[in-house]
Residue, then its C-alpha position, 0 to 999 in steps of 0.5 A: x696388334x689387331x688383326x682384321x680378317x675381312x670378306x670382300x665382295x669377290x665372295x660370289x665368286x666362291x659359289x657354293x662353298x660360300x653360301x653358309x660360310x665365310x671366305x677365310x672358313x675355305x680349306x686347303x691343305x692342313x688349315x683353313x684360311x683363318x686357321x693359317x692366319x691364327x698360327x701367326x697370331x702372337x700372344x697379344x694379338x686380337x682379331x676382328x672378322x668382317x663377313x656378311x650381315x646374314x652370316x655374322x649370328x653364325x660366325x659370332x657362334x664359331x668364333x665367339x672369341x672374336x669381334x665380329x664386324x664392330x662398329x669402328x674397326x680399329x688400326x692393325x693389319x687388314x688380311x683378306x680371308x681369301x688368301x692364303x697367308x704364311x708368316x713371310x708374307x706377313x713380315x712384308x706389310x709396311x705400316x701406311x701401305x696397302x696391298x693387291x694381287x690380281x687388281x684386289x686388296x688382300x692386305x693393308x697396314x692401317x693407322x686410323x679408324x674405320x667404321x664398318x659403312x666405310x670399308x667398301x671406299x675404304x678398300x677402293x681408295x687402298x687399291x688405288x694407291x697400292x704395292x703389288x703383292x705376290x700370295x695365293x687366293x681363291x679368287x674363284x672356288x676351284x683355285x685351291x684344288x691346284x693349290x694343294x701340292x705346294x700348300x701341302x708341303x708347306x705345311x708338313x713342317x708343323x708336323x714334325x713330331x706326327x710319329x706316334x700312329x700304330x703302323x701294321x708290320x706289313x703296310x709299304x712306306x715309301x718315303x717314310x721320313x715324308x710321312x706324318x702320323x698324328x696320336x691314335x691313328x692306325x695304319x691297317x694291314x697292307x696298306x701303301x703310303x707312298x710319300x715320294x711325291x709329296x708329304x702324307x699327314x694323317x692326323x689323330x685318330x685317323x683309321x685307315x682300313x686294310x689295303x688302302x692306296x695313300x699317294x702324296x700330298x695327301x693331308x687326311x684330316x682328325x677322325x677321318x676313316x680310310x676304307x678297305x681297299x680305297x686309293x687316295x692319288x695325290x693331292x687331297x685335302x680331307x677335312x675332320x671326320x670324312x668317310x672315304x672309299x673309292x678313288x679319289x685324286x686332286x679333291x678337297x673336302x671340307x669337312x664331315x663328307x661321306x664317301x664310302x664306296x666305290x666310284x671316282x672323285x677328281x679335280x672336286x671340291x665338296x662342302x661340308x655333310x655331303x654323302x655320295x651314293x654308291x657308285x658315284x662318279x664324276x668326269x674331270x676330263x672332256x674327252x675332246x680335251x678342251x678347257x672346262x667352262x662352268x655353268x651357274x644359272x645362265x651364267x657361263x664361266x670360263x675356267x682355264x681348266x683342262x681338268x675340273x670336276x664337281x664343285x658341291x656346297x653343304x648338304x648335298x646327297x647323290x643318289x646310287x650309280x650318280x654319274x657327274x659330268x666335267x665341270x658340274x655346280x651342284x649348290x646347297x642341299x640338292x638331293x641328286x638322282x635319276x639316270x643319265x648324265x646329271x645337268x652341268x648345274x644343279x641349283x640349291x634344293x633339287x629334288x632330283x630332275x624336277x622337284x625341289x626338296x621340302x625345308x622340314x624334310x632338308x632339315x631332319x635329314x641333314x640333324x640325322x647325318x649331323x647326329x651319325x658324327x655326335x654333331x648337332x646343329x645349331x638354331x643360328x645355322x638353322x635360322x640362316x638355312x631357312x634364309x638361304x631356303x627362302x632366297x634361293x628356291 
């Protein structure tokens, strides 16, 4: 069976995660999106991505394995890479039939040949004639944050055998049999894990330092480090390498961030290479208690949010004592400072209140917090940052 992985154009809506990546890289959970499609995948299975045409050099390089947006995509099952898709759902797609939830197409059983120019028709004529389909998308960028407890405990189950971590005599487990450690993990001294609420998977090679507060669901990904004394509340999401001190509650983190101090994360989702400064905090609550609308340009969204703090692409750094308000966009590589409450939206490439930050600068700071994980980045990402430099500032 060929699988057919496919972006379509409600992508904008992911602002600012989607900038350099495609919809179906967006993480929550254990998995990212194509990831939760490839544990479905059998053995005779091939795959097709369709992305963007700037981002296609990029994505042929992270999945070389795969054909990336070929001329005639061939028959086999289209999944849209904003869903979330588990294996019930995939045993529901009738051959010939298509699918929508929320009025989009999130999945077809196709029987003909398609060239890559037709697919926006394609798709339209599918919606038009289609079965309604009960999955959870991103249909906008803060969607998986108030996903994650349930995806979570659906993912605990392919961690059954997590039991191999080194565990300090005197660390609390409340719930144990809820608690998942990966090979070459360590628990500190006096560390609390309590699972009662919600599984705690701690992947291989996590290091989780003295005292430190970990509340399920909580999912911390490989190599990722727990500092001394850092709360993690529930419904976290921590992609591969992150550094996390401080309190952190209902966020996700791509992958790569650094947050090693002190200060407050909630109801986020933050990129990859991110670094806040000490001191950062963000507010998650209005303090009148209304709904949350977030602003992107002279854009206004309206959320439906009680809570919702700070959406933050790739690359972006925060300056000591950064203070953040409700509902803050903060897009790629902006380095934020200054005094006071940072606007509710910070474009790509800020420089502080005014300025905009220097591509060669960007660039050599970003290879240096790229070389600190033993990563480097590659000439395609480099050529689409130059891109994205050049259409957004």
């Amino acid at each position: 069976m060929i699988i057919t992985v496919f972006e379509d154009k409600e992508y904008n809506s992911l602002f600012p995660l989607n900038l350099n990546r495609a919809s179906f890289e967006l993480r929550c959970g254990a998995f990212t999106n194509l990831e939760r499609i490839e544990n479905l995948l059998q053995s005779d299975d091939s795959v097709q991505l369709i992305v963007r045409d700037e981002l296609k050099p990029l994505i042929q390089e992270r999945y070389p394995k795969y054909s990336i947006n070929p001329e005639i995509l061939s028959p086999g099952i289209w999944l849209n890479g904003r869903g979330l898709w588990f294996q019930e759902l995939l045993d529901g797609i009738s051959v010939g039939k298509s699918y929508t939830s929320d009025g989009t197409v999130v999945a077809i059983h196709n029987q003909k040949d398609v060239s890559m120019q037709d697919i926006q028709p394609y798709l339209e004529k599918a919606s038009s004639v289609s079965t309604a389909l009960e999955i959870h998308q991103f249909k906008n960028i803060w969607d998986g944050i108030f996903l994650q407890s349930e995806i979570i405990n659906r993912d605990a189950h392919q961690f059954l055998d997590y039991k191999k971590g080194k565990i300090h005599p005197s660390v609390v487990l409340e719930s144990g049999d809820n608690i998942y450690i990966g090979e070459g993990a360590e628990v500190r001294a006096g560390a609390v894990l309590d699972a009662k609420s919600g599984p705690i998977i701690i992947a291989e090679n996590v290091y989780i330092d003295i005292g430190a507060l970990i509340q399920g669901p909580v999912y911390i990904g490989p190599h990722c480090k727990i500092n001394p004394g850092a709360k993690l509340r529930g419904n976290v999401t921590l992609g591969p390498m992150c550094k996390i001190g401080g309190e952190v509650e209902d966020v996700i983190f791509q992958g790569y961030g650094n947050k090693q101090h002190d200060g407050f994360l909630g109801h986020s989702y933050l990129g990859e290479w991110v670094n806040l400064g000490a001191n950062t905090n963000n507010s998650d609550l209005k303090n009148n208690y209304s709904m949350i609308k977030l602003e992107v340009g002279d854009k206004k969204i309206e959320t439906g949010k009680q809570f919702l703090g700070t959406m933050m692409g790739d690359y972006v750094r925060t300056g000591i004592s950064t203070m953040l308000n409700t509902g803050t966009v903060i897009g790629l590589g902006a380095n934020v400072f200054g005094e006071g409450f940072q606007e509710k939206y910070i474009p790509s490439f800020k420089w502080g209140k005014d300025g905009i930050t220097k591509f060669d600068q960007f660039i050599n700071t970003a290879e240096k917090m790229m070389e600190r994980r033993d990563k480097t980045m590659s000439e395609k990402e480099k050529i689409l940052l130059t891109v994205l430099y050049e259409k957004l500032i």
